[in-house]
C-alpha positions in Angstrom: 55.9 60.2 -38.5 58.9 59.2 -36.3 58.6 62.0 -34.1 54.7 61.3 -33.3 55.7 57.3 -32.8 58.4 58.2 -30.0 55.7 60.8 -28.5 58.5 63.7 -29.1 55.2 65.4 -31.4 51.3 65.9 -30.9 49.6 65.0 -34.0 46.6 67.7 -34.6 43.0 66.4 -35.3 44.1 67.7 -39.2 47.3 65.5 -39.0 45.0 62.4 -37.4 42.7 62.6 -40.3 45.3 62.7 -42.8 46.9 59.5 -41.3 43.4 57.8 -41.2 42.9 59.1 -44.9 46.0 57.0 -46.1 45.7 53.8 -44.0 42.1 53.8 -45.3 40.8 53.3 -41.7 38.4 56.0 -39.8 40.2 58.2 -37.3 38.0 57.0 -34.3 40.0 53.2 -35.3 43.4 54.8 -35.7 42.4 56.1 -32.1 41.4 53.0 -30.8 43.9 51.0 -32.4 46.8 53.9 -30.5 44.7 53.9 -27.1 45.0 49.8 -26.6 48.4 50.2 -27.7 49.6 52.8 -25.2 47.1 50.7 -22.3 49.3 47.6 -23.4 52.9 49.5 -23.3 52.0 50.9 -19.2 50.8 47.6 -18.6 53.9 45.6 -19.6 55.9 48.2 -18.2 54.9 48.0 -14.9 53.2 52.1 -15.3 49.9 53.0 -14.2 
């Protein structure tokens, strides 16, 4: 999980449904939920 968090790993659509599986959440939110999060790091950070 570490590796994915600092980007160092690409989760595959296997691994993404796993992760959704155990936080009880679909893999479209768990996508959702990481897309506004990675909009809000570039923002803050001053990326595109």
């Amino acid at each position: 999980m570490g590796k994915i968090e600092r980007g160092e790993h690409m989760p595959t659509l296997a691994l993404i449904l796993k992760i959704s599986s155990a936080l009880g959440i679909s893999a479209a939110e768990l996508m959702g939920a990481t897309e506004r999060n990675l909009r809000t790091d570039t923002e803050t950070s001053g990326g595109v």
